[in-house]
Residue, then its C-alpha position, 0 to 999 in steps of 0.5 A: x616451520x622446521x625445528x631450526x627455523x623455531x630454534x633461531x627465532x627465538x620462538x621456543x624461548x617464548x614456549x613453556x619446557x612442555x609446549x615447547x616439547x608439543x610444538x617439537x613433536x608435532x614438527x617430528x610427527x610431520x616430517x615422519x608423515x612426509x618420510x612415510x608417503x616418501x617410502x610408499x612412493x619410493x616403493x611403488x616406482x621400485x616395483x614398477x622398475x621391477x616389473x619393467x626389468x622383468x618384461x626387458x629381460x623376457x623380451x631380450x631372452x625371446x630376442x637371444x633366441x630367434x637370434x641364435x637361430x638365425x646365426x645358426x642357420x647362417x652360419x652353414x657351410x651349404x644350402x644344403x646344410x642350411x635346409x637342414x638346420x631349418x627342417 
C-alpha cells in the first residue's frame, strides 16, 4: 500500500491525526528500505562496471601495443630495415 493508495480510499479518514501519522511513516520507512537496497545494488553493478572499464582499458593498451609494433615493423621500406626494428 502507497500513501496515494491510503489517501483516495479513504482509509486515512478512518485513522486518528496520530495513527494516521503511524500508518505514513511506516510507508516512508518502507520505501527508505527499498531505496536503500536500490542504492547497494546500484552500486555493486557500478563497481563491477568499473572494474570491467579497467581490465578492457588494460587489454586495449597491451593490443595498442603489439599493434604498434607490428605497424612499425611493416611499415619498413626493406627487409633489411624490417630485421633491423626486430633485433
Amino acid at each position: 500500500m502507497d500513501l496515494l493508495t491510503l489517501l483516495s480510499d479513504g482509509f486515512a479518514t478512518s485513522l486518528s491525526p496520530f495513527n494516521l501519522m503511524i500508518v505514513i511513516a511506516n510507508l516512508l520507512t518502507q520505501r527508505i528500505q527499498v531505496n536503500t537496497r536500490d542504492i547497494e545494488t546500484l552500486r555493486e553493478e557500478l563497481k563491477k562496471l568499473k572494474e570491467d572499464y579497467a581490465q578492457m582499458i588494460r587489454e586495449s593498451y597491451i593490443s595498442k601495443s603489439s599493434q604498434n609494433r607490428l605497424m612499425f615493423l611493416f611499415s619498413s621500406e626493406s627487409v633489411l630495415q624490417a630485421y633491423k626494428r626486430v633485433q
